[in-house]
C-alpha positions as CSV (number, residue, x, y, z in Angstrom):
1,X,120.4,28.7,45.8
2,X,117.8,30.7,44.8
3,X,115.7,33.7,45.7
4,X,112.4,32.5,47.4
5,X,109.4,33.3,45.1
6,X,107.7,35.4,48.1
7,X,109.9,37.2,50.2
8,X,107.7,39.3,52.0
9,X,106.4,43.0,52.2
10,X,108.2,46.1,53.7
11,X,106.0,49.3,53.8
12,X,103.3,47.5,51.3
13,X,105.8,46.4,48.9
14,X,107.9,43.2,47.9
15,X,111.2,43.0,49.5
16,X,114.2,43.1,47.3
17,X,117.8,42.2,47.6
18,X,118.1,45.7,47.7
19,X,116.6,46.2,50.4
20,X,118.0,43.4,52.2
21,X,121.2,45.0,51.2
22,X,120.6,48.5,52.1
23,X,119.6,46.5,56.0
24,X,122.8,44.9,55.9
25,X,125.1,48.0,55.1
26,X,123.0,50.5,57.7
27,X,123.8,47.9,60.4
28,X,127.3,47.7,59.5
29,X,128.0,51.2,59.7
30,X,125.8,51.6,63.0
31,X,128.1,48.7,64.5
32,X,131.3,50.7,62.7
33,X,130.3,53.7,64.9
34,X,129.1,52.0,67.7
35,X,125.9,52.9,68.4
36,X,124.8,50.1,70.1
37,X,121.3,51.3,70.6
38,X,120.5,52.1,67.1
39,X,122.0,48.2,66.3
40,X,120.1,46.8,69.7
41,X,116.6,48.6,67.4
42,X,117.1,46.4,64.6
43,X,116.1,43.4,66.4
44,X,112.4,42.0,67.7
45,X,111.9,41.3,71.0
46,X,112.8,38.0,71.5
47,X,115.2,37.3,68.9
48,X,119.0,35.7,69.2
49,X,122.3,36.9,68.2
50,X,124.4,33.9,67.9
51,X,128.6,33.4,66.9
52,X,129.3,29.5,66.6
53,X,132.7,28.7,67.5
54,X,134.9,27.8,64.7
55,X,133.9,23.9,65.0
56,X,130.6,24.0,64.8
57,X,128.8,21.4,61.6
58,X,125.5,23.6,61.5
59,X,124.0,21.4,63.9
60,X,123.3,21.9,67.4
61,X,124.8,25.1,69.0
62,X,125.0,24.1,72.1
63,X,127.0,20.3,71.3
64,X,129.8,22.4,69.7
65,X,129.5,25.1,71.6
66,X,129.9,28.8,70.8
67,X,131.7,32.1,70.8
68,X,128.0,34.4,71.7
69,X,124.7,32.5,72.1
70,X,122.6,35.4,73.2
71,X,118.8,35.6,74.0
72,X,117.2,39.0,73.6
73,X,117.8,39.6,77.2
74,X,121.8,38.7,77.7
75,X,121.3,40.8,73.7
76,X,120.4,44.0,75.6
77,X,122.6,43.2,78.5
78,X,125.1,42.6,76.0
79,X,124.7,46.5,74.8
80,X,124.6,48.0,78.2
81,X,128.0,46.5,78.9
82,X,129.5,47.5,75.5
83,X,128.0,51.4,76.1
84,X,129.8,51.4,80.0
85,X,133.3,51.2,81.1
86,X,133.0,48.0,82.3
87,X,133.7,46.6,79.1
88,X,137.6,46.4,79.7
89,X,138.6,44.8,76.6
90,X,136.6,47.2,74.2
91,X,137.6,50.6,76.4
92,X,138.5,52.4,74.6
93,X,136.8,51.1,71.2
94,X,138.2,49.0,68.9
95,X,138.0,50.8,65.6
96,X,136.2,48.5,62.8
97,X,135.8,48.8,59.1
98,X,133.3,45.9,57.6
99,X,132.5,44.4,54.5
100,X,129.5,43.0,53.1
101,X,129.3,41.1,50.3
102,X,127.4,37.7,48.3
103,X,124.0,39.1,49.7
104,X,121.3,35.8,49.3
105,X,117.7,35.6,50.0
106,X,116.5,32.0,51.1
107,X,113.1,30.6,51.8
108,X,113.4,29.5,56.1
109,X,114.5,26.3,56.8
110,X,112.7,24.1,58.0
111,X,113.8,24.7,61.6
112,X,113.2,28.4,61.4
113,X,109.3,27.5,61.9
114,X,107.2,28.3,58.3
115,X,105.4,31.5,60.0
116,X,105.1,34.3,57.0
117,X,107.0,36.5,57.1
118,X,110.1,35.6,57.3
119,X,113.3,35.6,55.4
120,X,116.9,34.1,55.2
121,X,119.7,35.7,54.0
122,X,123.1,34.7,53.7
123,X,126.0,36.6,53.2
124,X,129.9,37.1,53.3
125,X,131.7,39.5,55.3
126,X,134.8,41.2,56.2
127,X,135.6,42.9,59.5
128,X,138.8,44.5,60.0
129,X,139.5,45.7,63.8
130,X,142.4,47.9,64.5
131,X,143.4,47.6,68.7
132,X,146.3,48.0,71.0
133,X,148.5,48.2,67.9
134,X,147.3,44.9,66.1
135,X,145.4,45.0,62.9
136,X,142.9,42.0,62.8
137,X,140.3,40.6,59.5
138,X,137.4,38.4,61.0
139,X,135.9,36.4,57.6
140,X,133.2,34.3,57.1
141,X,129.4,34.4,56.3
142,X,125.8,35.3,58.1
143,X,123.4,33.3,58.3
144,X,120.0,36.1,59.2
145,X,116.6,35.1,60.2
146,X,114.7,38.5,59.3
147,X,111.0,39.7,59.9
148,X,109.6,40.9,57.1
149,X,106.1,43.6,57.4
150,X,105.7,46.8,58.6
151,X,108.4,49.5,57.7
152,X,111.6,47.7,58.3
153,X,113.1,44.8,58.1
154,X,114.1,42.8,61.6
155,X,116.4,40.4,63.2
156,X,114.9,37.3,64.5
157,X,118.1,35.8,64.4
158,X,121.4,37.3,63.7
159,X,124.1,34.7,63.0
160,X,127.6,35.5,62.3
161,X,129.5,31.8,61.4
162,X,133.8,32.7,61.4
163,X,135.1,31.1,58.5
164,X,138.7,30.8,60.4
165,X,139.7,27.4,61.4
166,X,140.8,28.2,64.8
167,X,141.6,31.6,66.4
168,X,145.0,32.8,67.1
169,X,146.4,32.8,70.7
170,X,145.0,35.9,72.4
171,X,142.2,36.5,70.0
172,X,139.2,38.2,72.0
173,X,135.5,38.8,70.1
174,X,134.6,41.6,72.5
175,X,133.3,43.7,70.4
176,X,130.5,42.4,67.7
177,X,131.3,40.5,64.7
């Protein structure tokens, strides 16, 4: 795998791993302190947050199904629930601690559309959730779609693929992976 040979500009420069990186780690503490509207800016109108369930063969996600398959609207409904007390299972908080790690930057596929201006990045993470007593790791890998331009970088797509085999009994991804 390696680094496409253009990956696009952020406030008139090339975009570097570092900066992919420093994208990566902001969102994970915004998540870690759940500020779900500061998370719910980092993606474009119209993007997807998507969690395949633990079966999925990178195909189709709907003929495996799925954990989260979220268009930008169920995205910010998504948020609105988290921030009220209607989320049940989340109230109050799980408290989270992630982990980023392997950051790659990938030319699209071919399925992403070849628009400019866009970037995929891969990389491993790490959440641990502490609730109701339990102590919890979620592992596995992103897959991102970002927009690249402007000031910042963006989620088009936001893909978080578990690396478990199956989750144990009584297992609930209420808050976000």
């Amino acid at each position: 795998m390696t680094a496409p040979a253009t990956t696009g500009l952020i406030g008139g420069r090339e975009i570097t791993r570092a900066d992919v990186e420093d994208f990566l780690y902001a969102e994970a503490d915004i998540l870690d302190a759940w500020k779900y509207d500061d998370w719910l800016a980092l993606f474009e109108p119209g993007a997807r947050f998507e969690v395949p369930a633990t079966d999925w063969t990178g195909t189709s996600m709907l003929a495996s199904g799925s954990f989260v398959t979220d268009d930008y609207d169920l995205l910010r409904a998504r948020v609105k629930r988290l921030k009220s007390r209607k989320a049940h299972a989340e109230n109050p908080p799980s408290r989270t601690h992630r982990m980023i790690s392997n950051v790659r930057l990938h030319e699209p596929a071919p399925e992403d559309g070849g628009e400019p201006g866009l970037l995929r990045v891969t990389a491993a993470f790490i959440v641990h959730r502490a609730r109701d007593g339990e102590f919890d790791a979620y592992v596995g890998r992103y897959d991102h779609l970002l927009v690249t331009g402007g000031d910042a970088l963006r989620f088009r797509r936001r893909r978080a693929v578990l690396g478990h085999e199956h989750l144990p009994a009584g297992s609930r991804l209420s808050f976000i992976l």
